[in-house]
Structure formats: structure tokens, C-alpha cells
C-alpha positions as CSV (number, residue, x, y, z in Angstrom):
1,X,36.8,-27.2,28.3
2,X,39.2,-25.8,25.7
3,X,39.3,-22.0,26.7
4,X,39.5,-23.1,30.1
5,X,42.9,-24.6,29.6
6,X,44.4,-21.9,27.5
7,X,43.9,-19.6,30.3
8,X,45.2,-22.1,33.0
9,X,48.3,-22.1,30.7
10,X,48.7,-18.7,30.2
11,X,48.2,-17.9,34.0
12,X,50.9,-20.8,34.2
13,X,53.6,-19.2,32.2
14,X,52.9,-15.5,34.1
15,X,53.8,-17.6,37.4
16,X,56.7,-19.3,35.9
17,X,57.7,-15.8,34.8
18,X,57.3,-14.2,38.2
19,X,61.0,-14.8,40.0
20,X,62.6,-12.5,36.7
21,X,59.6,-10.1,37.9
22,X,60.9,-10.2,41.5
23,X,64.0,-9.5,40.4
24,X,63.7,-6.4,38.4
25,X,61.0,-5.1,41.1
26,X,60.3,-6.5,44.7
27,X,56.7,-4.6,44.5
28,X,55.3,-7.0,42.2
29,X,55.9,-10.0,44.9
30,X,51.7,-9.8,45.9
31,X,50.7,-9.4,42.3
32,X,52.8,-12.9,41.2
33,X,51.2,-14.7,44.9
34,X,47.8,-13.4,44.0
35,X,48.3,-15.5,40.3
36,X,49.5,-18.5,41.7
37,X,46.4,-18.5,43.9
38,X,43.9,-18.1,40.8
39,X,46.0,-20.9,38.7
40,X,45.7,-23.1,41.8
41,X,41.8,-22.5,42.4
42,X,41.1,-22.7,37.9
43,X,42.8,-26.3,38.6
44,X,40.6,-27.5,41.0
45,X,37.3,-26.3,39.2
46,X,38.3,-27.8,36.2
47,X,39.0,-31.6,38.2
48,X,35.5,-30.6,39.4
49,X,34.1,-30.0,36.5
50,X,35.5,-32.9,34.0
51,X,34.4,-35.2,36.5
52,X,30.4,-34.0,36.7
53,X,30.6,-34.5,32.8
54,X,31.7,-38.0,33.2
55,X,29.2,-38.8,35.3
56,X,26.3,-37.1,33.1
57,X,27.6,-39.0,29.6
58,X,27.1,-41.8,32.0
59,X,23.8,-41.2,33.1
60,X,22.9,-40.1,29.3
61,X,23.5,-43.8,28.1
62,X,21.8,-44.9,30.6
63,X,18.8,-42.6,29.9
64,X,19.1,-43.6,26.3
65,X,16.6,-46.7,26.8
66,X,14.0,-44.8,29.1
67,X,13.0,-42.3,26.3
68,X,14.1,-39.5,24.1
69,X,13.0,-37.4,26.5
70,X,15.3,-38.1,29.8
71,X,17.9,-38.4,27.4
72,X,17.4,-34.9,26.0
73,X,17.2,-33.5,29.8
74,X,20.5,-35.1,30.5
75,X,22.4,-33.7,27.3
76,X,20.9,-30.4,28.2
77,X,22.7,-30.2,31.1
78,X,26.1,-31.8,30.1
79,X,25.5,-28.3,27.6
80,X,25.6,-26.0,30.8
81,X,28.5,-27.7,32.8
82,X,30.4,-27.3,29.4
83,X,29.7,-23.1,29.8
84,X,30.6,-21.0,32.1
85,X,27.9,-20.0,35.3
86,X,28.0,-16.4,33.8
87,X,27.3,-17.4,30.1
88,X,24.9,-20.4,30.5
89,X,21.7,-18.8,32.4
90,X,21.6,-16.3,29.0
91,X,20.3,-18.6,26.4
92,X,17.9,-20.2,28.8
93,X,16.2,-17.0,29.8
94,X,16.1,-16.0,26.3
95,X,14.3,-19.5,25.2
96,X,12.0,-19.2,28.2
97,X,11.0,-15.4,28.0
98,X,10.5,-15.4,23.7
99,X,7.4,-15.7,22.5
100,X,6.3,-19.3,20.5
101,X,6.1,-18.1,16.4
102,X,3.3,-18.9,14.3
103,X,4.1,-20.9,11.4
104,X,4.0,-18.7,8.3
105,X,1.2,-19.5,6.0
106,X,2.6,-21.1,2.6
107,X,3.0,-18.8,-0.1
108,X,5.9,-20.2,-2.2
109,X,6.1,-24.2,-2.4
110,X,9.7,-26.4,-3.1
111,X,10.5,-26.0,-6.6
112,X,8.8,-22.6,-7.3
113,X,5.6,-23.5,-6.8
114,X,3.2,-21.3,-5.7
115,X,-0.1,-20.7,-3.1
116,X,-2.4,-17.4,-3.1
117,X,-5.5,-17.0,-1.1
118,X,-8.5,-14.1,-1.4
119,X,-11.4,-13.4,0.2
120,X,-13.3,-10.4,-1.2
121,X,-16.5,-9.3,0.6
122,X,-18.7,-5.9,0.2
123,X,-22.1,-4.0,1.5
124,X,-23.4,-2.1,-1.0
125,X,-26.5,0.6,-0.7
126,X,-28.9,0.9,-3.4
127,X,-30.3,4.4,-3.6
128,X,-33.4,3.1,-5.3
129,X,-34.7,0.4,-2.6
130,X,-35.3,-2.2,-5.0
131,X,-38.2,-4.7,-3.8
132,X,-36.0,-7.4,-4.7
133,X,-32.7,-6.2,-3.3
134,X,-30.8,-6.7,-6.4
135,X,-28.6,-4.3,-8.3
136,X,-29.1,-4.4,-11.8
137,X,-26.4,-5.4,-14.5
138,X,-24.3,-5.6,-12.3
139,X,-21.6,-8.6,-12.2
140,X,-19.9,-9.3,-8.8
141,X,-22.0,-6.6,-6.6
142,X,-25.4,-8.4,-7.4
143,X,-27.2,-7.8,-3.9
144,X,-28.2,-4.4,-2.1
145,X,-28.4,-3.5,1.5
146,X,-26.9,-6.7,2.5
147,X,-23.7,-7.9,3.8
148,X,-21.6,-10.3,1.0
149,X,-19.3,-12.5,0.6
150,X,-18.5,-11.8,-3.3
151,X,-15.6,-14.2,-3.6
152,X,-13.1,-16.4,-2.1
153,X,-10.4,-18.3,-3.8
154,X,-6.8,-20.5,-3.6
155,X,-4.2,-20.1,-6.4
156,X,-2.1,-23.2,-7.3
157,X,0.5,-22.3,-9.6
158,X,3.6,-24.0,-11.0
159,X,5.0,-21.9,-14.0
160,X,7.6,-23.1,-16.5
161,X,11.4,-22.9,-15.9
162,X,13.3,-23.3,-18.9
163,X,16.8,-21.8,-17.6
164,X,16.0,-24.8,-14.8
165,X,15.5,-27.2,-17.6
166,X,11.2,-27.5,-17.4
167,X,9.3,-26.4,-19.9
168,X,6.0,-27.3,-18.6
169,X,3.8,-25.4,-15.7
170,X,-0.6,-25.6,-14.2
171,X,-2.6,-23.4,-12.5
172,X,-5.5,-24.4,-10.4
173,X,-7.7,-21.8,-9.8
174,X,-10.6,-23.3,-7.0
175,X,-13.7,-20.0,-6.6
176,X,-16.5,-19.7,-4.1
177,X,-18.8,-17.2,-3.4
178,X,-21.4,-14.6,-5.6
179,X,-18.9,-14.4,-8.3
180,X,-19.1,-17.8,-8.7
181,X,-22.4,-18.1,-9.3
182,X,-22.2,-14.8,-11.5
183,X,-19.0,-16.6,-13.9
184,X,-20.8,-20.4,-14.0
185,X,-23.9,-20.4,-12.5
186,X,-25.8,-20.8,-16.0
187,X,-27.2,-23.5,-17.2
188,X,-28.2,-21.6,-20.3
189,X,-24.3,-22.0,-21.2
190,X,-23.3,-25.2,-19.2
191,X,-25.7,-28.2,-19.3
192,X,-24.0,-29.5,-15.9
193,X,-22.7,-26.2,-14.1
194,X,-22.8,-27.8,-10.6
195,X,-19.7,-30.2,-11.7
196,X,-17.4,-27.2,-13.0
197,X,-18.7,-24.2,-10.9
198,X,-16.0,-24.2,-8.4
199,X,-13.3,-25.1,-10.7
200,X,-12.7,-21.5,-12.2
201,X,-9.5,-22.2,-14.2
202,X,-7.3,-25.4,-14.2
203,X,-4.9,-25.7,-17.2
204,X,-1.7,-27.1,-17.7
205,X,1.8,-24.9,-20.1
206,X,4.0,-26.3,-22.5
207,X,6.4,-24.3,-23.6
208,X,8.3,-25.3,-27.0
209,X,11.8,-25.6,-27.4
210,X,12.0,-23.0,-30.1
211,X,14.1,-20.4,-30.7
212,X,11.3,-17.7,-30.4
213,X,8.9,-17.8,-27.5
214,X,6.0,-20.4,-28.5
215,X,4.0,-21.0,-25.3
216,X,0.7,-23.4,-25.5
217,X,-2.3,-24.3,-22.6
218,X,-4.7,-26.7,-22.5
219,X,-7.7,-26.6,-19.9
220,X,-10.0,-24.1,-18.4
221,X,-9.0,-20.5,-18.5
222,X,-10.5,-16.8,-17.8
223,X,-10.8,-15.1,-20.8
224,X,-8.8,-12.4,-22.1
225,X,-11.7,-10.2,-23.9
226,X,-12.2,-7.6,-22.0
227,X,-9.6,-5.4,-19.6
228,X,-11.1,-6.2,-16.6
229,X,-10.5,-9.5,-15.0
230,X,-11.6,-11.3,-12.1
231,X,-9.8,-10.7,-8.7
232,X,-10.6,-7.4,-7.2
233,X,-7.5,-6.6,-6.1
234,X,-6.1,-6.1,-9.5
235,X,-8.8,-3.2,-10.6
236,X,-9.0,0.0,-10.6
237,X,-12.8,0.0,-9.4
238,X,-14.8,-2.6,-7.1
239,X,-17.5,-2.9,-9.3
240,X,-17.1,-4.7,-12.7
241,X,-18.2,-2.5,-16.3
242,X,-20.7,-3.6,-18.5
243,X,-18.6,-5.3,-20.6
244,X,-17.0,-7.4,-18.2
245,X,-20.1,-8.4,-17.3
246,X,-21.4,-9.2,-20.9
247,X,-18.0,-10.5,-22.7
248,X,-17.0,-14.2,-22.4
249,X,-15.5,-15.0,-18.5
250,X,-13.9,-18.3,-19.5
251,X,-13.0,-20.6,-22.2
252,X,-12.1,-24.7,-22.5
253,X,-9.9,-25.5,-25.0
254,X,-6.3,-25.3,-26.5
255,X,-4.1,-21.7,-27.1
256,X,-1.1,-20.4,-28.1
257,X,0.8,-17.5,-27.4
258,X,4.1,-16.5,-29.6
259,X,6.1,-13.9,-29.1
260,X,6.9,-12.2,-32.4
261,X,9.7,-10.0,-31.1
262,X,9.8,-8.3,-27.7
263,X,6.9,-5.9,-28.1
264,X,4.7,-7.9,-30.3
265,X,2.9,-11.3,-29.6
266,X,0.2,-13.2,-31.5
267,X,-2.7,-15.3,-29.7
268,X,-4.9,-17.7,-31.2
269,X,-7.4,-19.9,-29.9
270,X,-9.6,-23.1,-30.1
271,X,-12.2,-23.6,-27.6
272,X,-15.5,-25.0,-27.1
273,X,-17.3,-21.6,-26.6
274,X,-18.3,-18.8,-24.1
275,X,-18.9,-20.5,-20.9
276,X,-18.7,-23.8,-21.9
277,X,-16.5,-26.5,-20.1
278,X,-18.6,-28.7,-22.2
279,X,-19.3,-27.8,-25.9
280,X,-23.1,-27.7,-26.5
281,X,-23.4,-27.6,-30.4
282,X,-20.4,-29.8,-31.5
283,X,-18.3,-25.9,-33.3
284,X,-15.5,-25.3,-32.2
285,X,-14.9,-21.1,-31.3
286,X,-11.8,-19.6,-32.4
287,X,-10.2,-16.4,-31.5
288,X,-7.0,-14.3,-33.4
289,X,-5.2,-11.6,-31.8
290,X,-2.1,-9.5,-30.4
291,X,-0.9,-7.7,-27.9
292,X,1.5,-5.0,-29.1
293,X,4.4,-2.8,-26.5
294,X,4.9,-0.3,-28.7
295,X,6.7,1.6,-26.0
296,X,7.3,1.0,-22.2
297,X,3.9,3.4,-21.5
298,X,1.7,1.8,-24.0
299,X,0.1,-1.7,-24.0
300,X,-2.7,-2.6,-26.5
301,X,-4.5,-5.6,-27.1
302,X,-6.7,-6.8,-30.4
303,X,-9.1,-9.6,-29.8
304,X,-11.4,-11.0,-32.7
305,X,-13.6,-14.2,-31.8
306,X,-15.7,-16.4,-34.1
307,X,-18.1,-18.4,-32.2
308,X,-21.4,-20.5,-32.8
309,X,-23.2,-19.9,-29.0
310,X,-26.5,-21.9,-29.9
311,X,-27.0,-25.5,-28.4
312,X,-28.0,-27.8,-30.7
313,X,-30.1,-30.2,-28.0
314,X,-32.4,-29.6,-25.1
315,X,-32.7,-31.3,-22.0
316,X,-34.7,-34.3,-21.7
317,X,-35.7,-36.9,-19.2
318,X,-36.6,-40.3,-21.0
319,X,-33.2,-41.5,-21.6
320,X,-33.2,-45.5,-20.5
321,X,-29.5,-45.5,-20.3
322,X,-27.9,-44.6,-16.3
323,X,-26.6,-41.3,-17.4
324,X,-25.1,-38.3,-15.0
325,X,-27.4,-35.1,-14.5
326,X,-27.3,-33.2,-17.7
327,X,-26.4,-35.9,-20.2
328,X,-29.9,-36.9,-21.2
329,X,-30.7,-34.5,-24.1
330,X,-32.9,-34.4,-26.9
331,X,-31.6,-33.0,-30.2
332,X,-33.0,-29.7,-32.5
333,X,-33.9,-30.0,-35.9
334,X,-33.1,-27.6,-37.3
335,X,-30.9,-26.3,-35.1
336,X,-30.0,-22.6,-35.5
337,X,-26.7,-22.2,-37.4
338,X,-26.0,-18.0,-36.4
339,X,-22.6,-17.1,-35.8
340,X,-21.2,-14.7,-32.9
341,X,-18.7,-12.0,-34.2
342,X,-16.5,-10.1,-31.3
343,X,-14.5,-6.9,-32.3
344,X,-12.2,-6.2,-28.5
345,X,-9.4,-3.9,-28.1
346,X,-8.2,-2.3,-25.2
347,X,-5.0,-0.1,-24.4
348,X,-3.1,0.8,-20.9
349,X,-1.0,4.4,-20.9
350,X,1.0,5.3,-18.0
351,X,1.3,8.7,-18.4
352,X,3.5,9.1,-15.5
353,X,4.4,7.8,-12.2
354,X,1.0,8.1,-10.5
355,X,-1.7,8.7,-13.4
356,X,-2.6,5.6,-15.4
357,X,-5.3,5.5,-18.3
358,X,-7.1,3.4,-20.3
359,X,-9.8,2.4,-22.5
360,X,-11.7,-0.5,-24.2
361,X,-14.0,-0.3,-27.3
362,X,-16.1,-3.6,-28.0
363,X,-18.2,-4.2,-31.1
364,X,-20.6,-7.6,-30.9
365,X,-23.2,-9.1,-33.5
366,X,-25.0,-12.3,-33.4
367,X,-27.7,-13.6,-35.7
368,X,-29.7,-16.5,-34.1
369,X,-29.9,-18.0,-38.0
370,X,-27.6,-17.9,-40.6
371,X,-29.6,-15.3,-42.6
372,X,-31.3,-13.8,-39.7
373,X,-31.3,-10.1,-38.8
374,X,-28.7,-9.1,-36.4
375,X,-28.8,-8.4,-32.6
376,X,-25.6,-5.7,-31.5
377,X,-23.4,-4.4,-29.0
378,X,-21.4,-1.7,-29.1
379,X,-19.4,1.3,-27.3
380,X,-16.7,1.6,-24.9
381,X,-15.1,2.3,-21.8
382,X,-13.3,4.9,-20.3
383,X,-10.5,4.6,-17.4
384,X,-7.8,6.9,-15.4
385,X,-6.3,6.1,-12.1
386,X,-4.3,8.9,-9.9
387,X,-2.0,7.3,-6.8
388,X,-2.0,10.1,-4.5
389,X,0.4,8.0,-2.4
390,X,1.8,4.4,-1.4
391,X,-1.3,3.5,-0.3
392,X,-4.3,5.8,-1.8
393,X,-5.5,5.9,-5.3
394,X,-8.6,7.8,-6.7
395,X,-10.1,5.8,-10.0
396,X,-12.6,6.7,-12.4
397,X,-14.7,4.9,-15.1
398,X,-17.1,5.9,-17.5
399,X,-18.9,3.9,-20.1
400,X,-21.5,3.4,-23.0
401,X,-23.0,0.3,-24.4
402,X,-25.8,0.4,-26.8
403,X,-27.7,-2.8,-26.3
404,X,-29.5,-3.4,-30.1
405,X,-31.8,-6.3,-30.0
406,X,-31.4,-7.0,-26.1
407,X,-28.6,-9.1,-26.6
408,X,-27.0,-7.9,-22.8
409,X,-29.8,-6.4,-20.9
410,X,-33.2,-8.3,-22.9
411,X,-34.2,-4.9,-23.7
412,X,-32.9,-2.3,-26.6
413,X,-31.8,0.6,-24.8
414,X,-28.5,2.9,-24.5
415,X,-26.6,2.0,-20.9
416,X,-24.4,4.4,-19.5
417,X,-22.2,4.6,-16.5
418,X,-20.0,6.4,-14.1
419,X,-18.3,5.2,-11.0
420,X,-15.7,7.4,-8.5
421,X,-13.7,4.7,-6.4
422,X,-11.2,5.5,-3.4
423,X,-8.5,2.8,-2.9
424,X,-7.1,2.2,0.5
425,X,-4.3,-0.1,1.6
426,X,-5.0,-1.0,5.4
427,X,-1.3,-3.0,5.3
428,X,0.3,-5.4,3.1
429,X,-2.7,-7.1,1.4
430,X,-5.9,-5.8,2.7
431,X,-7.4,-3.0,0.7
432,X,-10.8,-1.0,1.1
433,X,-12.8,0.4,-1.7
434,X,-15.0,2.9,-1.0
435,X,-17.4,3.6,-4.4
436,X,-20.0,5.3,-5.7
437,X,-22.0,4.6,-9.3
438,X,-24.6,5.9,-11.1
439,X,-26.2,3.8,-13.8
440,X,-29.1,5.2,-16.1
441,X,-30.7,5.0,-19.2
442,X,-33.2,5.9,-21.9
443,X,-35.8,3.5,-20.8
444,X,-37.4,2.8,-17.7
445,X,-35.3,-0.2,-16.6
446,X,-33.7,-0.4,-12.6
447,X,-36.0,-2.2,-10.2
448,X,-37.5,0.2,-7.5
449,X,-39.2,-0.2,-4.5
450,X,-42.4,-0.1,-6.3
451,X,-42.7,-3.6,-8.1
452,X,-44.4,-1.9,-11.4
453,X,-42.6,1.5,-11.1
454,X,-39.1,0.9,-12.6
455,X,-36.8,3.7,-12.8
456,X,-34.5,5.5,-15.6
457,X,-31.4,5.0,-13.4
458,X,-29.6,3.5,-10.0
459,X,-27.5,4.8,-8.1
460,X,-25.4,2.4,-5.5
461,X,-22.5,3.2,-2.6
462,X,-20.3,0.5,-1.8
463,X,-17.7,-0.6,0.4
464,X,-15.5,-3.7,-0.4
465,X,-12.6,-5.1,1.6
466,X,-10.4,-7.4,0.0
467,X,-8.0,-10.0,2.0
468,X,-5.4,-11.2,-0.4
469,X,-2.2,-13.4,0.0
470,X,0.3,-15.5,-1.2
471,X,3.6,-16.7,-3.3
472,X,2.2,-15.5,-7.0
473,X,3.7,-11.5,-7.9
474,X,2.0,-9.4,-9.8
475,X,-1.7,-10.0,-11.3
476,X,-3.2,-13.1,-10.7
């Protein structure tokens, strides 16, 4: 009612002004009536006025005990006798005519927290018709001519804040899907994979108060052998190499990270072994490495893992004691003692804006006994990525792996590889990959359609769409 006063004043004081008006000009005498007439008829609508609002706070305490909702109506329209006509029909057409809003899906939770979301599903073509409709040595893209759901998955992440005072941080990482099956579907590894399949990395940060950088974790995490790594959207390919699929995919144990200086930090490890939530042979696997920044182009990693893979006990069924699924072993004397060397490095160059390179070398032995002969692995990889544009990228991968003793494939033989992928951005996380690969080698190996009539290579189109979302920047 405030603006309506100050104008009823100021019309006031033009009227009490009007006779000095007359004076000086006898023309303005319609002018000064036509005021008084408005002041006059201003007066009235504001008696008018003040007294329908009296009588709707009345009616709003009386409302009060009938329900939020009469009482809600009534304040609502003490609102619009308090506006203007001209003024008060606006915001109700514009609350009437707008369109409700979804509520956004969380990606960023109070206190910095953090929820991502993935679902990552393909059809891939094999040229070769394999009777069984599976794609060879291959780690994600298992099945042929068949529509897939490779993956889905939620991030939970809490990181550490020190400027905020917290040094400590999780991660939940909760999988389902092919790659599920592919990462902890063996019991060969895990005596009880049903318990820990879905649970693809849960571990907790501590970072100490130090004056350099010394950052530990305990739990469940993906390995770091390799350059490849699990969620599709981070690759350069769909498809996963060789040695993605043959290096370790996760580890369960204690590691620490410290940061030597700004372009050097040193990793080492204690875990229970490749694949192994649960440790099957009482060692303990260790790892030593670094990852070095030489310059703002250049990344390199150095990985070396010691590890004992053997299990020293076999399943067994006449256990008297109420035991879960798994637990009921028998023990192997003498069990083998071999040890598992892993020689990883792998560097990132980004030669300029668009053009990224990069390339992995892995050396592997592993003796089943402590003086046996030894089985090998060995080669390399070969990567370059071109971003024609915001949205499109043309990738590249070729690779070697000489399989000595059949420690990947269960056959000696040289592997080779070469996949051409186009990257598509259909908006703001949902990306296509269109790829092709060729796989062959110097033995009759990939399945054809003819059960007993394997072929010398395999040859696969694919196209993947990935769905990705949430709070967590960067690589997940």
C-alpha cells in the first residue's frame, strides 16, 4: 500500500500547488480540476482496498484450523489485492503457462561428494560366423552378432579435502553387465566370486599430514598395469588390447602414493594378488613403481609386480563345520612355490592440440615351480588419436604379444592386432564408436563356423554407445 500513498501525496501537493498555477496562467485551471478528481477517486480505492485486506487476514486466521491449504488460498489472495489489477494477473499467467521441471539427477552430493552413472552397450559382427558366437580374446566385446549390454555402473566418490580440513576420502564403485563377468567372473582367481563380483572397487584415502604429498588406500581397487582402464568412455578404442585383457584388473590390499616433487611420484603396493579379494596362497603380491611428468606433453609410468598366483588348496566338500560357499578347502602338498614377474611401462605424448600418442611395452614370466622352466609374455602396443573436431576423433591401435608357453591364450603362438575406431559425441555424455579390428596369427586359432575348421584370423565391426553421467571430472 506504500507506493500507493506516495502518489496520493504527490498528487496532493500538485493540488495544493494549483491556485500559484492559476495565477501565473488561467489555462491551466482544467489541468489542476482534472488532479483533484484523480486524488479524490486514489482515496476512495485505497478505503476500498485496506478494508478487503482486513477482512481476508480475518478470514486467513480463521482458515488457519481448517488446513494448510484454505489458508494458503486465502494468503494468495491478500497477495493480489496488495498489487495492482495491471501487475497481479502477470505472475499468475506465467506460473500457470510454464512447464513443471524435472528434478535434475544428482551428480554432486553436500560436502563434495560425488554420483556418476554409465551404461555401455554394443553389437558387434564377426566376419568369421563363429558356431559359438563368441569373439576370441577379446575382453569386454565377448559376444558376436548379438545385441549387449557390456556394462553398467554408479560411482560413489568422496575425495580428500585438506584446504577444508579432511584428509580422508572412498570410492564405491558398484558393476554389472559382460564386463563384469569378464573382471571377476573366475573362480580360478576367486574361490567365492559371486560375493565380490558386483563390487568392482570400494576403498577408503588417507592422506598424511606431511609436508610432501603421502597419500595411502585400503580396499578394492582397479589396477594400474596396463594403460587401458575400464570405463569406455575414457579410451581411445571400444575394444580393450591384449594386454588389458591379460594384465591384472584389480587388486585387494594396502598402497601408497608419494609425490616426490611435482613431476615425479613413487607407488608401492601390498595386495593379496591378481584378482583376488580373497588371498588363495597366504603371499602377499607387491608392486614398485613411478609415474614421471617430465614435461607438460609427456607422461610415463614404470610398474614392476612380484606376485605368487598359485593357490595353495582346492575345493572340497566334506567339511563338518557350517561354512559359506567356498570356504571348505582341502590343502596341496606340495604346493607350487613359482613366482610371477611383471615388467609395465607405458607413456602418453600430446604432440599437439588434436594428435595424442602413446604406447605400452609389457614383459611377463611365470614358473609354476620354483625351478621350473618359464612360461612368457611379451610385446607392446601402439596408440595415436586425431580430434578432427569438438566432437569427432579418429583412433588407432596396433599391437604384438608373443604368447610363450600359453600363458594368455593356452596356446604358443604370436598375436597381432589392428583396430581403426571413429568417436562420435551425440551431446554431452553419449558417444558412439564405430570400429573395426582384425586379429590374426601364426596358428590356426579364431573359432569359425565350422566347429573343426578354425581360422588364422578374425575380423569383427562394432558399434558401441556409451551413456555416461555424473558429479566426478575427468577419468573415472
Amino acid at each position: 500500500m506504500t507506493h500507493f500513498r506516495i502518489s496520493i501525496l504527490l498528487l496532493s501537493i500538485l493540488a495544493a500547488a494549483a491556485p500559484g498555477v492559476r495565477a501565473q496562467s488561467q489555462s491551466n485551471n482544467d489541468e489542476v480540476q482534472q488532479l483533484r478528481q484523480t486524488v479524490a477517486e486514489l482515496e476512495r480505492r485505497v478505503a476500498v482496498l485496506e478494508e478487503q485486506t482486513r477482512e481476508v487476514r480475518t478470514d486467513t486466521r480463521d482458515a488457519r484450523a481448517s488446513g494448510p491449504g484454505a489458508a494458503a488460498a486465502l494468503v494468495l489472495a491478500a497477495d493480489e489485492l496488495r498489487e495492482p489489477e495491471s501487475s497481479s494477473a502477470l505472475p499468475q499467467l506465467a506460473a500457470t503457462s510454464a512447464p513443471p521441471m524435472a528434478a535434475p539427477l544428482q551428480g554432486t552430493l553436500p560436502g563434495g561428494a560425488t554420483l556418476s552413472y554409465t551404461l555401455d552397450g554394443y553389437y558387434a559382427y564377426n566376419f568369421d560366423h563363429p558356431y559359438d558366437q563368441v569373439n576370441l580374446l577379446r575382453a569386454y566385446d565377448v559376444s558376436s552378432n548379438s545385441f549387449s549390454l557390456n556394462q553398467a555402473a554408479a560411482i560413489f566418490q568422496l575425495g580428500p579435502d585438506v584446504a577444508a580440513g579432511r584428509r580422508f576420502g572412498v570410492r564405491l564403485d558398484l558393476q554389472y553387465g559382460q564386463a563384469t563377468a569378464t573382471l571377476q567372473g573366475n573362480p580360478v582367481n576367486e574361490a567365492r566370486p559371486d560375493i565380490w563380483r558386483n563390487v568392482f572397487q570400494a576403498y577408503g584415502t588417507w592422506v598424511a599430514p606431511t609436508r610432501s604429498s603421502l597419500t595411502v588406500d585400503f580396499g578394492k581397487w582397479a589396477s594400474a598395469l596396463g594403460i587401458e582402464g575400464n570405463y569406455t568412455k575414457d579410451q581411445m578404442n571400444y575394444s580393450r588390447s591384449y594386454y588389458f585383457n591379460y594384465l591384472p584388473y584389480y587388486h585387494m590390499g594396502a598402497r601408497v602414493n608419494y609425490a616426490i616433487n611435482p613431476r615425479l611420484a613413487a607407488n608401492y603396493w601390498v595386495v593379496n594378488g591378481t584378482q583376488q579379494t580373497e588371498d588363495q596362497n597366504g603371499f602377499k603380491d607387491q608392486l614398485f613403481g613411478f609415474v614421471a611428468q617430465p614435461s607438460k606433453t609427456v607422461n610415463w609410468t614404470f610398474n614392476y609386480y612380484l606376485g605368487q598366483e598359485h593357490p595353495n588348496t582346492v575345493p572340497a566338500s566334506n567339511c563338518t563345520a557350517p561354512l559359506q560357499p567356498g570356504l571348505c578347502v582341502s590343502p596341496i602338498s606340495p604346493a607350487p612355490d613359482g613366482k610371477l614377474h611383471i615388467f609395465d611401462s607405458y607413456a602418453t605424448l600430446q604432440a599437439s592440440a588434436k594428435l595424442t600418442l602413446a604406447g605400452e611395452a609389457d614383459y611377463v614370466i611365470e614358473r609354476e615351480w620354483a625351478n621350473s622352466a618359464p612360461e612368457h609374455v611379451d610385446g607392446g602396443a601402439g596408440y595415436a588419436q586425431y580430434q578432427l573436431d569438438p566432437r569427432a576423433a579418429l583412433a588407432a591401435r596396433a599391437e604384438y604379444l608373443s604368447d610363450r608357453g600359453g600363458l594368455f591364450s593356452n596356446q604358443t603362438q604370436a598375436l597381432k592386432e589392428a583396430t581403426g575406431t571413429y568417436k562420435y559425441s551425440l551431446g554431452d555424455g553419449f558417444d558412439a564408436f564405430l570400429e573395426y579390428r582384425r586379429d590374426w596369427s601364426n596358428r590356426r586359432y579364431f573359432v569359425t563356423s565350422n566347429p573343426v575348421g578354425p581360422s588364422t584370423h578374425q575380423d569383427t565391426a562394432t558399434l558401441g554407445l556409451v551413456w555416461w553421467y555424473g558429479g566426478k571430472q575427468g577419468a573415472w
